[in-house]
ChimeraX commands (.cxc) that place a marker at each C-alpha (Angstrom):
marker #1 position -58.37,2.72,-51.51 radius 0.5
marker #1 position -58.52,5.28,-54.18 radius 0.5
marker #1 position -55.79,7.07,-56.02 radius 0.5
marker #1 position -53.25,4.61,-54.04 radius 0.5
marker #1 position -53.54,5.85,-50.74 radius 0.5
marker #1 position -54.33,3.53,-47.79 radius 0.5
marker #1 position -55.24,4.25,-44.31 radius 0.5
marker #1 position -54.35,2.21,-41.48 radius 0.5
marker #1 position -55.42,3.32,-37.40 radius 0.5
marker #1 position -53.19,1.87,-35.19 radius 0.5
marker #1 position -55.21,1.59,-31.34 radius 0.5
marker #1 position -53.28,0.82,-28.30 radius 0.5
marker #1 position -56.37,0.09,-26.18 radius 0.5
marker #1 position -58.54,-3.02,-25.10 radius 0.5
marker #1 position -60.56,-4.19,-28.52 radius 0.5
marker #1 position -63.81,-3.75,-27.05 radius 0.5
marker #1 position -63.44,-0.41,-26.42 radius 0.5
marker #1 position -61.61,0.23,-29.47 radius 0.5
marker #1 position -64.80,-1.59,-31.36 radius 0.5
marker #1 position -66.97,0.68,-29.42 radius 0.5
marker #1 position -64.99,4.02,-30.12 radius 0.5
marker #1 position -65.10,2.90,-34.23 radius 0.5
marker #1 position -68.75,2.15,-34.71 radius 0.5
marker #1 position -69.11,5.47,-33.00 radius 0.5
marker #1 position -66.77,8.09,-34.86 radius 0.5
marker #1 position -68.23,5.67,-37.98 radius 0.5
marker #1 position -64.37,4.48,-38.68 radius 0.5
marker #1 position -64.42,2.63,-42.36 radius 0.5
marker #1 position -60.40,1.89,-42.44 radius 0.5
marker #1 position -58.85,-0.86,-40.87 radius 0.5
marker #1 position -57.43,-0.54,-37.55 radius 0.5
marker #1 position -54.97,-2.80,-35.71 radius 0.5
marker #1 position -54.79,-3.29,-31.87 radius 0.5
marker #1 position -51.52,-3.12,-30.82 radius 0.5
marker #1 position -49.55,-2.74,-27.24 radius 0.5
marker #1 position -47.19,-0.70,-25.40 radius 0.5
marker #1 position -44.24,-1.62,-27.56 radius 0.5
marker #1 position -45.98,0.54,-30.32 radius 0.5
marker #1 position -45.20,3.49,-28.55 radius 0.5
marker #1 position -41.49,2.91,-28.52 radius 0.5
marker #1 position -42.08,2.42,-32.01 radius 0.5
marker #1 position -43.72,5.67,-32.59 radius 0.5
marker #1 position -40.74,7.65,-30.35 radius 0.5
marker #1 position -38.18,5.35,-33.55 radius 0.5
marker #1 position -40.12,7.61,-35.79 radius 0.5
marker #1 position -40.04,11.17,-33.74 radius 0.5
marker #1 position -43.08,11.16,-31.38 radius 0.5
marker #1 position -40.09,11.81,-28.62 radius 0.5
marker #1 position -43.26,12.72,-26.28 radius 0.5
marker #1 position -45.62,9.71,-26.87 radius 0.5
marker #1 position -47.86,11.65,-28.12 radius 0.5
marker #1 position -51.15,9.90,-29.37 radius 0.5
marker #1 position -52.43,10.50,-32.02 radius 0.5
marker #1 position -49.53,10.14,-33.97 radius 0.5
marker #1 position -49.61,10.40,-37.69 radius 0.5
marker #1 position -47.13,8.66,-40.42 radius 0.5
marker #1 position -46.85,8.90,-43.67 radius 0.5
marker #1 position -45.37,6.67,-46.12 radius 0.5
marker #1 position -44.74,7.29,-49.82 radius 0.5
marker #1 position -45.37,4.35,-52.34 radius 0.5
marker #1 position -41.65,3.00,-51.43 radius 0.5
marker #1 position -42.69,2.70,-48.19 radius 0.5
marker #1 position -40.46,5.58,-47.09 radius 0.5
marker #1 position -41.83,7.73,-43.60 radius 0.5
marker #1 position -42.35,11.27,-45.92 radius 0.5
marker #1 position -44.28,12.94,-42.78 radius 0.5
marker #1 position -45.11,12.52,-39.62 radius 0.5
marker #1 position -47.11,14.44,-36.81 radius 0.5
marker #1 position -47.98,14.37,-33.30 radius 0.5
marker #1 position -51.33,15.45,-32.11 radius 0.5
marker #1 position -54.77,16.05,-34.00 radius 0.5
marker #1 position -54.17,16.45,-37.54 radius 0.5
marker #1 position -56.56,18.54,-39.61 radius 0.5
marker #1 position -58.22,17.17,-42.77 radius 0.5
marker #1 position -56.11,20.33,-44.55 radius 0.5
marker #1 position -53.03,19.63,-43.23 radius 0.5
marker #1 position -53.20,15.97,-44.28 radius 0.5
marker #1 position -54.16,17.35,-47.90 radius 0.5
marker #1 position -51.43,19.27,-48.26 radius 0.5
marker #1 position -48.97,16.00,-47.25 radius 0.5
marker #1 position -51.19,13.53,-49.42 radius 0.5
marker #1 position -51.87,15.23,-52.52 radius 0.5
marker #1 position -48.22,15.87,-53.65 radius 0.5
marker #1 position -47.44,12.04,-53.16 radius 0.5
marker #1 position -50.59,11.34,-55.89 radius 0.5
marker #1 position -49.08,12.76,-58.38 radius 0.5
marker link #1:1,2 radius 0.2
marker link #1:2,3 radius 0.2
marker link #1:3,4 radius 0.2
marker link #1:4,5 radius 0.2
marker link #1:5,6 radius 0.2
marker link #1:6,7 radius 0.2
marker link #1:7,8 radius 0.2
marker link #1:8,9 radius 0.2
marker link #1:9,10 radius 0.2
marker link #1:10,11 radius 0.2
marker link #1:11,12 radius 0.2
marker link #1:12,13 radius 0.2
marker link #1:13,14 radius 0.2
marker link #1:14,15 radius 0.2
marker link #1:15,16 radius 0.2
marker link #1:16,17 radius 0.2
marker link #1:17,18 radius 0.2
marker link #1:18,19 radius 0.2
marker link #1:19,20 radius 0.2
marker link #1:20,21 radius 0.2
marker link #1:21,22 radius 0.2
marker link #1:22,23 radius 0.2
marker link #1:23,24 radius 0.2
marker link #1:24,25 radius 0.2
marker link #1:25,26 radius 0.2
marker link #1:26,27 radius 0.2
marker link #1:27,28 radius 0.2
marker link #1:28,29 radius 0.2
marker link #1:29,30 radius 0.2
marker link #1:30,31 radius 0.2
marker link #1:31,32 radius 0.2
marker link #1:32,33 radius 0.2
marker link #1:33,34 radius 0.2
marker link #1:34,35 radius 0.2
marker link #1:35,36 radius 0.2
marker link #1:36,37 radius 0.2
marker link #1:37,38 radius 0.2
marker link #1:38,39 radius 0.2
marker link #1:39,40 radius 0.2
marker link #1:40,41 radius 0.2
marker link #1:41,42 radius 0.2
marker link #1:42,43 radius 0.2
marker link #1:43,44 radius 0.2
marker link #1:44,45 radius 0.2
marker link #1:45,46 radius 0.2
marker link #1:46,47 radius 0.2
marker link #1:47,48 radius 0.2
marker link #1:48,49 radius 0.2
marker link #1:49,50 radius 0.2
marker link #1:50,51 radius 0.2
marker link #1:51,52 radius 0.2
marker link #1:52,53 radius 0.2
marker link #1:53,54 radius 0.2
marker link #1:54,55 radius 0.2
marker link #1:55,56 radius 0.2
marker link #1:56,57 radius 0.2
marker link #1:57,58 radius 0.2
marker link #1:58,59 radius 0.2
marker link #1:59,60 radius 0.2
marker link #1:60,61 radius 0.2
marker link #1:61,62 radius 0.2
marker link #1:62,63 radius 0.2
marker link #1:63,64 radius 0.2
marker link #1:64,65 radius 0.2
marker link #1:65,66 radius 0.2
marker link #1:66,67 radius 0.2
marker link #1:67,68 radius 0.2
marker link #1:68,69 radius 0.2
marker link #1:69,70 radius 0.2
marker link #1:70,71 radius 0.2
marker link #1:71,72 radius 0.2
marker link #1:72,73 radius 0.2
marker link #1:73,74 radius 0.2
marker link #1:74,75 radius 0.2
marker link #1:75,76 radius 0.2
marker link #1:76,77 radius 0.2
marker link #1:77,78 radius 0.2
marker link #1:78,79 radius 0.2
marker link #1:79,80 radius 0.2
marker link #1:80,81 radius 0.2
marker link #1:81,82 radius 0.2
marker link #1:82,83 radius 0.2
marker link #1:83,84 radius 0.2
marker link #1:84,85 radius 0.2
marker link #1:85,86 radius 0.2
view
């Protein structure tokens, strides 16, 4: 994607449905279908609740900068992104 920055939706759902809920919301990222296990993944990286969604963020070393359970505002992802384009 531009300036660097890649976005990846993780779904832990049946693909048909998941198929069905991206042509709707008009999704144009790639998104992976994954099982339960990714939710003990997510609690690795702080989502203690299993909270979905859950957001990550990885710098260009691949390092988790930021993450956040719950609805994340185009704003508040801003304010995480931009500083990691410079």
């Amino acid at each position: 994607m531009s300036n660097g920055v890649e976005l990846v939706g993780i779904a832990i759902d049946d693909v048909d449905k998941v198929k069905a809920y991206a042509m709707e919301m008009r999704i144009d990222y790639g998104l992976l279908i994954a099982g339960a296990e990714t939710l003990a993944m997510s609690k690795d990286l702080g989502n203690e609740g299993g909270v979905l969604p859950f957001t990550v963020v990885l710098d260009r070393t691949r390092r988790v900068v930021y993450t956040h359970a719950g609805a994340l505002t185009e704003a508040a992802l801003d304010a995480v992104l931009l500083p990691l384009l410079q």
